[in-house]
C-alpha positions in Angstrom: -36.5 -11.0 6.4 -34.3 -11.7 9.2 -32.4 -14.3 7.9 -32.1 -12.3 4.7 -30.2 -9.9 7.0 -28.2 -12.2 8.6 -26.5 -13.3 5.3 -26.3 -9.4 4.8 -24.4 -9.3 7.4 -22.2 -12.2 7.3 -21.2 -11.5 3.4 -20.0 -8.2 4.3 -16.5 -7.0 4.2 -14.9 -5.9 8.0 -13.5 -2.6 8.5 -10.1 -2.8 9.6 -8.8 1.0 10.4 -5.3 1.7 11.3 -4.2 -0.1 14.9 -6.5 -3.0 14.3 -4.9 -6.0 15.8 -6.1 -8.2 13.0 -3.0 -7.0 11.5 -0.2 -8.9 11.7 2.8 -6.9 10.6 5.1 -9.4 12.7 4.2 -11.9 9.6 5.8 -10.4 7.0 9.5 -11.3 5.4 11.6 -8.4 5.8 14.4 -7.8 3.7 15.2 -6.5 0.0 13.6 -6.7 -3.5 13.6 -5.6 -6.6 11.4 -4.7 -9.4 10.7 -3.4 -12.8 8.2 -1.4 -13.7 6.3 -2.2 -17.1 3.6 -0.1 -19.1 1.4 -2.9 -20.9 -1.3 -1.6 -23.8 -2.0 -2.7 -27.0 1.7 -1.8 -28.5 3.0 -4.4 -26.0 5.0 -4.4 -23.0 7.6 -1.3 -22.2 10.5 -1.6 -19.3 10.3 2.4 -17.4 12.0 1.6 -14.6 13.1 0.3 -11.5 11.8 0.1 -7.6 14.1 -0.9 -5.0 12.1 -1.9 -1.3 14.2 -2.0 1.7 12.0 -3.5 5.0 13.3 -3.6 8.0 13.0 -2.7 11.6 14.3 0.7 12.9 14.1 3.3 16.2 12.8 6.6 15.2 12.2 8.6 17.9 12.1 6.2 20.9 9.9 4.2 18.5 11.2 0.8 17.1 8.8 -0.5 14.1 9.1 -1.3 11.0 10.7 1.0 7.9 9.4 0.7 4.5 12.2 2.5 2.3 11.0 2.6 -1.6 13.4 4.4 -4.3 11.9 4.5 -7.8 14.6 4.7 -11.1 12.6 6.4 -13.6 14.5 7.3 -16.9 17.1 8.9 -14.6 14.6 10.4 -12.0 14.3 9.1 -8.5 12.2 9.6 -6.4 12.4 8.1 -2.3 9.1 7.2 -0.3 10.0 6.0 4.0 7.6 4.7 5.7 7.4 4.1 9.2 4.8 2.3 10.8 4.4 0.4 14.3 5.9 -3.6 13.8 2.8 -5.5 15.1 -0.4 -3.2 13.3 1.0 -1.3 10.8 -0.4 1.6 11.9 2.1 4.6 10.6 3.8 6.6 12.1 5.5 9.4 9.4 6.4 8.8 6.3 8.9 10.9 4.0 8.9 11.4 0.2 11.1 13.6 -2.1 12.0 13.7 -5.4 13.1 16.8 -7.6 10.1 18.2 -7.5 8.9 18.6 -4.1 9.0 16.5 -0.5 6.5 15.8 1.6 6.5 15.0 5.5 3.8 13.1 6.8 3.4 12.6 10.9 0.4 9.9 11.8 -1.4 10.3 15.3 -4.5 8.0 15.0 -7.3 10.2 12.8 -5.0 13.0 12.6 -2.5 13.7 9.8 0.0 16.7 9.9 2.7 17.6 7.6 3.8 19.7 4.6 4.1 19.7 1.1 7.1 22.1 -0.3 7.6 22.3 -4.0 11.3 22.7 -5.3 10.5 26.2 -5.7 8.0 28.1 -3.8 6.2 28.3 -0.3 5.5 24.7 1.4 2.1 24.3 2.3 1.5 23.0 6.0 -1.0 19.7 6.3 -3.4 19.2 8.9 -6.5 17.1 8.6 -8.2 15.0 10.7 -10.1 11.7 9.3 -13.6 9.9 9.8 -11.3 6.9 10.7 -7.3 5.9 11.5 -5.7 5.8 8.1 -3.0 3.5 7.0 0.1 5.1 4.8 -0.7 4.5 1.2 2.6 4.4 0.4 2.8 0.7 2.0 -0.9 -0.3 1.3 0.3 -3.6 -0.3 2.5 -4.4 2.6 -0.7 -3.6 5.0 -3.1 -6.1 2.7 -0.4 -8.6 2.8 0.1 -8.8 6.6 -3.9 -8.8 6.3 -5.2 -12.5 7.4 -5.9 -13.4 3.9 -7.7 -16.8 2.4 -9.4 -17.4 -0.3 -13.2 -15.0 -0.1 -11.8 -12.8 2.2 -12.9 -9.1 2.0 -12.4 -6.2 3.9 -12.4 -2.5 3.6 -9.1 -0.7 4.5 -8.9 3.2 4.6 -5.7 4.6 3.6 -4.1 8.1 3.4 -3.7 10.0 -0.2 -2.7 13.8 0.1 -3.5 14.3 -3.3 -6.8 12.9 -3.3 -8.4 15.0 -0.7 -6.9 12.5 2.6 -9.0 9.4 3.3 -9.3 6.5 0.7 -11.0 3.6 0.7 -10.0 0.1 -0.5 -12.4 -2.5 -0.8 -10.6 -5.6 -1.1 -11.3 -9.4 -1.9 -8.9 -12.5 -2.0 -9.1 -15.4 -4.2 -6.8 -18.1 -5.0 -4.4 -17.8 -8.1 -2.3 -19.5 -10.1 1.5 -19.5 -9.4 3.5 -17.2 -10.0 7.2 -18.7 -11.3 6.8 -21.2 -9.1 5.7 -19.5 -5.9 1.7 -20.2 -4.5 0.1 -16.8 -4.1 -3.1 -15.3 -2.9 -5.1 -12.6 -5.9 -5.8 -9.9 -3.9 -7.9 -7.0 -5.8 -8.6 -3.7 -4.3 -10.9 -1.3 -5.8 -11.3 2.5 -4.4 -13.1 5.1 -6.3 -10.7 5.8 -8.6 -8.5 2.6 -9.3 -8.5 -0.9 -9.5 -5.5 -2.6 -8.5 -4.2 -6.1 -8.5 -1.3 -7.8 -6.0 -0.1 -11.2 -6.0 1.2 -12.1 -2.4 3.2 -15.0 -1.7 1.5 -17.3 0.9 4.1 -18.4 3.3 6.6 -15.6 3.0 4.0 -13.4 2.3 6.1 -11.2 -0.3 4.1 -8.9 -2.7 5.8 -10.8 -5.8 3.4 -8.5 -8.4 1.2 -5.9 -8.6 -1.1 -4.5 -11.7 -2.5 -1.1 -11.5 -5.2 -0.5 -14.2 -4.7 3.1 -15.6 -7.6 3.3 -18.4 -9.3 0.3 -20.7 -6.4 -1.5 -22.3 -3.9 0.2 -20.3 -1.9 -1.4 -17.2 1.5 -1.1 -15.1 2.7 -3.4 -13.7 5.3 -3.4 -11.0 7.2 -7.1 -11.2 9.8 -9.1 -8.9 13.1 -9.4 -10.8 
């Protein structure tokens, strides 16, 4: 019995909340990329758009970390996600988002999340919640699983923050090795949260997300590649 608890205990996945030193944000290669965006199904493969990802390091506020810009093309649309999070943990800070349909501000103090959501037209609607657990920024949870101390069985259960899925989300991940991808040796890491299943290829050394699949229903993918 009490061995059977011991391997229990041993086989399961460590909770690493936002400010976890485990974390090592100082491990990641900063700079630009780009990306397409590709719906995959049964009709084949179709090109929507484009992603842009600026990381660098910044001073907001006194603060200097480390600034996640994102701007998505979409058939003419664009919509721009910041994210500012400390340089060593990750653990966020704010994060901005606006497109022509609404922005959102996001401020991060441990548990607690404030902020507002304002539509293009009508009254913005203010944001305060407090969290069982520090919550990472959604918005950069594949730059949070790559500066994750990954090998091949890892697990680990990361909460993240979703406004428009109540607040806290969890992702249970697990890491396995993978075949290259053009060339570069990655790690598979898969995260599954209650209502999606993603996949991210990260590159080993420079620990770059190179891909990342995001299964949307049976037979029906996007998938957000490095051009």
């Amino acid at each position: 019995m009490l061995a059977s608890l011991a391997v229990v205990l041993l086989l399961a996945p460590d909770t690493i909340a936002a400010g976890d030193s485990v974390v090592r944000g100082r491990s990641l290669l900063l700079g630009t990329t780009i990306k397409q965006l590709v719906m995959e199904d049964s009709s084949g493969r179709q090109v929507l758009g484009r992603l842009t990802q600026q990381l660098g390091t910044a001073t907001i506020g006194g603060k200097t970390g480390m600034l996640s810009v994102q701007t998505f093309d979409l058939g003419g649309k664009q919509t721009v996600d910041s994210s500012f999070a400390d340089l060593r943990t990750l653990a966020p800070i704010l994060h901005r988002s606006h497109n022509e349909s609404r922005a959102m501000t996001l401020d991060f103090d441990l548990a607690r999340v404030t902020g507002a959501v304002k539509p293009s037209s009508g009254d913005a609607k203010a944001i305060d919640q407090t969290t069982a657990v520090a919550t990472f920024d959604s918005n950069i949870a594949d730059v949070v699983f790559a500066a994750l101390p990954l090998s091949d069985g890892y697990s680990a259960s990361i909460p993240t923050y979703i406004y428009e899925e109540g607040g806290l989300v969890w992702n249970e991940i697990t890491v396995t090795n993978a075949q290259p991808v053009d060339g570069v040796a990655v790690w598979l890491v898969r995260a599954h949260t209650a209502k999606r299943d993603v996949e991210y290829w990260i590159a080993r050394q420079s620990r770059t997300v190179v891909k990342s699949r995001y299964q949307i229903a049976p037979g029906r993918a996007l998938v957000i590649e490095r051009i």
